[in-house]
C-alpha positions in Angstrom: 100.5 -81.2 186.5 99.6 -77.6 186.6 97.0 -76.5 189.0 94.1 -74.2 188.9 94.9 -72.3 192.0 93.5 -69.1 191.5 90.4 -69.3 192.5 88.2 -67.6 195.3 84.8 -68.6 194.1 85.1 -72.0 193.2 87.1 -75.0 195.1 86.7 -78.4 195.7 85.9 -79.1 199.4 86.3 -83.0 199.6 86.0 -86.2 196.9 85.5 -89.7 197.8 83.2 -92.4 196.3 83.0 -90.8 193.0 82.0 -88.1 193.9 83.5 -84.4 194.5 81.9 -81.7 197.1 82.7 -78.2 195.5 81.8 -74.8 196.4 80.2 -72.7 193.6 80.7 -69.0 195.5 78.3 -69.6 198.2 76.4 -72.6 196.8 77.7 -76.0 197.3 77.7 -78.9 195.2 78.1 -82.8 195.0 78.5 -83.9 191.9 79.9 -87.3 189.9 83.7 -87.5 189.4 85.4 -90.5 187.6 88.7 -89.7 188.5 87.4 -90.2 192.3 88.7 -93.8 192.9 89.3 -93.8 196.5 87.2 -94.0 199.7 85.2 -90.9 201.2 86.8 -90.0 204.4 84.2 -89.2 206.8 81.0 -91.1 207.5 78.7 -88.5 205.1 78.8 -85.4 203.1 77.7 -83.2 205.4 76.0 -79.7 204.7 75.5 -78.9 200.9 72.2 -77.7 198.7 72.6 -80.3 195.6 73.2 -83.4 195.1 73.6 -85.1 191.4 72.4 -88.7 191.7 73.0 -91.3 188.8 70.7 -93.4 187.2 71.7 -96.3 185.9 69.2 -95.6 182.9 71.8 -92.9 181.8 71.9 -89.1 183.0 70.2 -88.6 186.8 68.7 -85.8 188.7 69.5 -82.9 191.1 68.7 -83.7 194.8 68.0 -80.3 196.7 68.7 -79.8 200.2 67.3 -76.1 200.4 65.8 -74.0 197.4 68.9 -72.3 194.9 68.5 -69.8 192.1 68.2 -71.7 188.9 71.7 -69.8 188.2 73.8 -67.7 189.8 77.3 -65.9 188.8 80.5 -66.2 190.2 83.9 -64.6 189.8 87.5 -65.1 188.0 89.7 -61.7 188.0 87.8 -59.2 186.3 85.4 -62.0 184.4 82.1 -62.9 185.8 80.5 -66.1 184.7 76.8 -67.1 185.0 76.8 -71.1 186.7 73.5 -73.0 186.6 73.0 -77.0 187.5 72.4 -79.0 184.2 70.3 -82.3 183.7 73.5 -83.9 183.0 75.5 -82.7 186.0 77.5 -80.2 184.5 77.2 -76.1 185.6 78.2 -74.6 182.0 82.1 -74.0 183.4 85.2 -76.2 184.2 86.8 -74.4 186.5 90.3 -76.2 185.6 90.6 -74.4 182.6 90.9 -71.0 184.4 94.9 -72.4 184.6 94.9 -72.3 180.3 93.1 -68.6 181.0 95.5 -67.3 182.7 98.0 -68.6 180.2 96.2 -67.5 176.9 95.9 -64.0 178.9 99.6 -63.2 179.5 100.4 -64.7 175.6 98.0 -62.1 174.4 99.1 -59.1 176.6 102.7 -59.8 175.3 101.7 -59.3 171.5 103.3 -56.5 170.0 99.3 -55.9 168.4 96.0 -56.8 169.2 95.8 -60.3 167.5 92.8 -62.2 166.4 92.1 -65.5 167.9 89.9 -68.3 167.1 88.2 -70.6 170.1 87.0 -73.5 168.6 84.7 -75.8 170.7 84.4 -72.9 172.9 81.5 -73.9 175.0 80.5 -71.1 177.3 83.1 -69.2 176.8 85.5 -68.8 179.5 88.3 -69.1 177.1 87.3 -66.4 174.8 86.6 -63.5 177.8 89.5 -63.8 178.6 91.0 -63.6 175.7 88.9 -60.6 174.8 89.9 -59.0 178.4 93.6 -59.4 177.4 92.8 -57.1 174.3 92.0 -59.9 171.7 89.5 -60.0 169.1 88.1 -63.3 169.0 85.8 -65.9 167.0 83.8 -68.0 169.1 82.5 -70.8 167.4 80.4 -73.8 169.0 78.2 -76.7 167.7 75.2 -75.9 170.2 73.2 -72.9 169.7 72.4 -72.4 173.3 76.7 -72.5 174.8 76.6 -69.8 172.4 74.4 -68.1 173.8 75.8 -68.6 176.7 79.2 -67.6 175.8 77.3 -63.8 174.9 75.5 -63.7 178.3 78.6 -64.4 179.9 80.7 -61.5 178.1 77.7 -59.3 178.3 78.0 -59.9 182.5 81.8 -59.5 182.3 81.5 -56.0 180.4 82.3 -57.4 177.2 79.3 -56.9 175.4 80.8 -54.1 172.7 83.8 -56.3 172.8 85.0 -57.6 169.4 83.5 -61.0 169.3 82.1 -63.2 166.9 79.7 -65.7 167.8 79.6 -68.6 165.8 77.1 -71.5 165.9 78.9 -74.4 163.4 80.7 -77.4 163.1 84.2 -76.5 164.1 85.9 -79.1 161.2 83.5 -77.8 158.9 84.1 -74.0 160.0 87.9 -74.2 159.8 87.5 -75.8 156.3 85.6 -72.5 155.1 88.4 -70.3 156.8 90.8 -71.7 154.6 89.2 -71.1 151.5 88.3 -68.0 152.9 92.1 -67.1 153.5 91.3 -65.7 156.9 93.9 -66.4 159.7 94.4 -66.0 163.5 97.4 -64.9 165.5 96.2 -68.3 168.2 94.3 -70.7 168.2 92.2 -72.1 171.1 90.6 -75.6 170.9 88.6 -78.3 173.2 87.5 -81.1 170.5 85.6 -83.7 172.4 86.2 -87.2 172.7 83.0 -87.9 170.3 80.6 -85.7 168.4 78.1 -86.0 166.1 76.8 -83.4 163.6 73.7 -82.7 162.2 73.8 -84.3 159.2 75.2 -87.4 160.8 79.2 -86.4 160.7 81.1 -88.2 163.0 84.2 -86.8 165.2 86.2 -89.3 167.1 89.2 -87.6 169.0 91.8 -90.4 168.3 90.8 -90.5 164.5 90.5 -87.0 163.8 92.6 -84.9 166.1 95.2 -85.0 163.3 93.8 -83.9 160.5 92.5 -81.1 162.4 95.8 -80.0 163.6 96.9 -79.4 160.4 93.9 -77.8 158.9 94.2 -75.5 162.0 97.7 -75.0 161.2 97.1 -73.4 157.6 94.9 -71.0 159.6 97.7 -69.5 161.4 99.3 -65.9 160.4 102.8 -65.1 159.6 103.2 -64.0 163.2 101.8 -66.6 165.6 101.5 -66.3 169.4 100.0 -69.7 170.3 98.0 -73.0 169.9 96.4 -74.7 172.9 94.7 -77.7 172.9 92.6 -78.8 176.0 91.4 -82.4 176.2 89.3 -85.1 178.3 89.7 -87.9 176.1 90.3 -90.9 178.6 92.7 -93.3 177.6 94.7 -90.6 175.9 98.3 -89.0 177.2 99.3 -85.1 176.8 102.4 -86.5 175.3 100.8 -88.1 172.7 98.6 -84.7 172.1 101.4 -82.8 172.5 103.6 -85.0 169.8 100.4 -84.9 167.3 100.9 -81.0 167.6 104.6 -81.2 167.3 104.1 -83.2 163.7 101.7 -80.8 162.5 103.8 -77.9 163.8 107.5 -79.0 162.6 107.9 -76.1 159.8 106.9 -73.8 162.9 109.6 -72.5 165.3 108.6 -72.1 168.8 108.4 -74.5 172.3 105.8 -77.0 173.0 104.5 -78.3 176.2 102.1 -80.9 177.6 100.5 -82.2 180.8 97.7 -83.1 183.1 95.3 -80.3 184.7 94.1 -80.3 187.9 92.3 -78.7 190.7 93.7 -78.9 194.6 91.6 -80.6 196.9 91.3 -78.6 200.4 90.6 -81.4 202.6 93.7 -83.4 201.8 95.9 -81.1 200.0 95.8 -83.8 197.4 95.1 -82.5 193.7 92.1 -83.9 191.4 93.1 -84.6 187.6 90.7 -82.9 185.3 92.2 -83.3 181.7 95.2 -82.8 179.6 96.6 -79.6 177.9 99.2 -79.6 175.1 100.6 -76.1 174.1 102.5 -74.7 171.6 104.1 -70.7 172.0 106.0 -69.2 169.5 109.5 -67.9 170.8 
């Protein structure tokens, strides 16, 4: 497992009971966790300003202890990131991936040139600033108009707003399809497919069904000169070695090392870390 460690703004203060305790800069959270199998340790979760509760009709509410900004910003190196409390529990950022930041970051500032790399999936865009702070220029493309969005607010508060970044609302399969008739290619390629998706004309994704045949579409997207393909998943049921031998297959022409593993966040009340995903990575050598 490799940890997201980095962090000064964000960390998770305690899980138990499904649930995690995390500390958003100065805002504190309790939110749903599966992972979180065991026991809470102490009798209560003590002092926090929201609390996600359940319902067993599907999504739940925000409980508020004291009166928050409906969003606030918090930090990672240079990049600043705008976090606000969703219906569904979610804050528009995973803070695990920061650990696949750092890594897409030190591929990029290696490159002999500036290279151009494609984020598909990208959500809000953590990914892609910090790609674009290594000295990338990257494509951002996402299904949902407003993560787009997002994704520009959030370069636009990290300084990146001249940047060179394309913002993309598509379907990703559909986008990388038009790439390669376009003949445009990318130096890396950064992806997050989800576990199930559906379009809006009624197109299906299923992770297990279609990861393949998405990993080698990708691959005829790549340059002469690759850096990197990462894939970040959350699929349950599915192993990073089983990711990471999909990308192997659709990679075996390509020289170059690949990797795979769990992600995962320390826990400061136990020292204990808490799973968040699975990467699999491929770096040309």
């Amino acid at each position: 497992m490799i940890l997201a460690d980095n962090w000064e703004d964000y960390e998770i203060l305690e899980c138990g009971d499904g649930m995690k305790k995390e500390r958003w800069g100065d805002v504190i959270l309790v939110r749903p966790d599966p992972q979180v199998i065991w026991p809470l340790s102490s009798r209560d979760w003590g002092e926090y300003d929201a609390f996600y509760h359940r319902s067993i009709k599907g999504g739940g509410q925000w409980e508020y202890r004291r009166k928050i900004p409906d969003s606030w910003t918090i930090q990672y190196g240079d990049a600043t990131l705008k976090i606000r409390p969703t219906d569904f529990k979610h804050t528009g950022l995973f803070p695990e991936q920061a650990v696949n930041w750092d890594w897409v970051s030190g591929a990029i500032r290696k490159a002999k040139k500036p290279p151009k790399i494609l984020n598909l999936f990208g959500y809000t865009g953590g990914a892609t600033i910090a790609a674009a702070m290594a000295g990338a220029e990257v494509c951002h493309v996402d299904a949902a108009k407003g993560m787009v969005a997002w994704c520009r607010e959030n370069a636009a508060l990290s300084g990146l707003q001249d940047a060179p970044i394309r913002y993309i609302v598509d379907d990703c399969v559909k986008f990388v399809e038009r790439e390669i008739r376009r003949g445009n290619q990318y130096d890396g390629i950064i992806m997050d497919p989800p576990s199930y998706g559906r379009g809006k004309k009624g197109e299906i994704w299923q992770f297990e069904r279609d990861l393949w045949g998405f990993l080698k579409s990708c691959r005829k997207l790549l340059s002469k000169t690759p850096l990197f393909i990462l894939v970040n998943a959350y699929t349950t049921g599915i192993s990073p070695t089983i990711v990471g031998n999909l990308l192997s297959d659709a990679l075996v022409e390509s020289k170059g090392s690949i990797t795979s593993g769990e992600i995962g966040i320390p826990i400061s009340s136990s020292g204990h870390a808490l799973p968040c995903g699975l990467y699999a990575r491929w770096r040309n050598t």
